[in-house]
LOGU-135002 format. One record per residue (C-alpha): residue in one letter; x, y, z. Coordinates in steps of 0.5 Angstrom, whole numbers, plus 500, padded with zeros to 3 digits. Each point is the difference from the previous one (the first is absolute). Example, Ala and Ser with C-alpha at 12.3 -4.5 7.8 and 13.67 -1.06 7.14 Angstrom:
# LOGU-135002
a525491516
s502507498
***
This chain:
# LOGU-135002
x184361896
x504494497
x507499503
x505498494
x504493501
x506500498
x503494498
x508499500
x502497492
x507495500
x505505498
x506497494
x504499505
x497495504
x497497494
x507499499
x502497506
x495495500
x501498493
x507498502
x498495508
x495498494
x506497496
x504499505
x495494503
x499497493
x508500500
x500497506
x494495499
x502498492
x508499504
x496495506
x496497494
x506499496
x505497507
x494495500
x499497493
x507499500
x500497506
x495495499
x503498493
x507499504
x496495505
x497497493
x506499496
x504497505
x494495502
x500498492
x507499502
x500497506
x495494497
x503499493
x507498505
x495495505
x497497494
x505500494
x505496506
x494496501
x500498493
x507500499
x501496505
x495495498
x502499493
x508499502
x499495506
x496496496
x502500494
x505494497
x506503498
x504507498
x502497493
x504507498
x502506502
x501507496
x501507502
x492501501
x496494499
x501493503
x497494496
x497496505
x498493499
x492501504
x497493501
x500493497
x492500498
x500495494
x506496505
x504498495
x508503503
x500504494
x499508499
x495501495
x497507499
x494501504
x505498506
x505506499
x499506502
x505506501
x501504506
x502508497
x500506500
x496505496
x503504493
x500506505
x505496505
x493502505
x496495502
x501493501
x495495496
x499493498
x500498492
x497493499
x498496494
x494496497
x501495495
x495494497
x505496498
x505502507
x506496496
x506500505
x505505501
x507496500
x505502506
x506497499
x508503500
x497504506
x495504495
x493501497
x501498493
x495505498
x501509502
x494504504
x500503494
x498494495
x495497505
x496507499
x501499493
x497493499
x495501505
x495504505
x503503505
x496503506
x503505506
x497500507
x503506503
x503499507
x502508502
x501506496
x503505505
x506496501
x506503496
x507497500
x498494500
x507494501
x500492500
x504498504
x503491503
x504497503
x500495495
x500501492
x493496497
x499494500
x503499507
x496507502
x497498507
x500506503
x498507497
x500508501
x497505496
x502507503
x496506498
x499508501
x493503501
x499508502
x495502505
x500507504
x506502495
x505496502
x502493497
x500494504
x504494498
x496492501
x503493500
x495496500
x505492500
x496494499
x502492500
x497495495
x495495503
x500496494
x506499498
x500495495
x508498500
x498492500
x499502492
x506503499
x507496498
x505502505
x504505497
x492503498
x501501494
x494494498
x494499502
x501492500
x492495500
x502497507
x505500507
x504495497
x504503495
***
């Protein structure tokens, strides 16, 4: 004699149930896995932050402090007079490099120029002879980006060019969704001030004039 075994099936309303556990974990699971690549990408963007900040003052700092004089102020660059390399006292094209900020106001990066020739850029009456905008006309100009998540970027002196020795540039960065503001002030090491006349308006060929 054969007893029957009677095996129990799911009923709908348990199927129902556990289909909804089910999704509730996943939920739970997807929400966790979601919280943590955010996270991760947070801790990633402020650290991409945090080392654009420590080495763009690196090299700001180095560009200013060693560099001869800040010939010209303008609302968003600053002509700067970078290094005598020929050592002749005269600004010639390879030597003059602009401080500024990018189109966007976002950023802030170095517009240099090459030149076989490299003929000198006049200063005189306190001015360059020739604009920014003519210098990347005539000759190659190339960009060395210095940060790019900086906005607002400001110049600002105790002095105006050329009697600049000591420079600010202020700018705002944004991490966690909050701006902070920075103040980075620097002081020009080699000021070549012995090559100006007394009213800095010339750069004059030797200590006696």
């Amino acid at each position: 004699m054969h007893r029957r075994v009677r095996t129990r099936a799911f009923t709908l309303a348990e199927l129902l149930i556990t289909l909804i556990v089910t999704g509730i974990l996943l939920s739970a699971l997807a929400t966790l896995a979601y919280a943590l690549s955010s996270a991760t990408a947070t801790e990633s963007d402020v650290a991409n932050i945090q080392s654009q900040l420590r080495h763009g003052t690196l090299r700001l700092q180095e560009f200013v402090q060693n560099c001869r004089l800040i010939v010209e102020s303008q609302s968003t660059a600053l002509a700067v007079w970078q290094a005598d390399a020929n050592g002749d006292g005269r600004i010639n094209v390879n030597e003059l490099v602009y401080l500024e900020t990018r189109p966007s106001r976002e950023g802030l990066r170095l517009c240099s120029f090459s030149s076989v020739t490299n003929p000198e850029v006049a200063f005189s009456s306190g001015s360059l002879a020739r604009t920014q905008a003519d210098l990347i006309a005539s000759y190659d100009e190339y960009y060395t980006t210095l940060m790019t998540d900086c906005e607002n970027v400001a110049f600002s002196m105790t002095t105006e060019p050329p009697l600049t020795k000591q420079l600010t540039v202020g700018f705002d960065m944004t991490q966690d969704d909050s701006v902070h503001h920075y103040q980075i002030d620097m002081t020009l090491r080699a000021w070549a001030g012995h090559l100006l006349n007394a009213a800095g308006t010339e750069l004059i060929g030797d200590d006696d004039e």
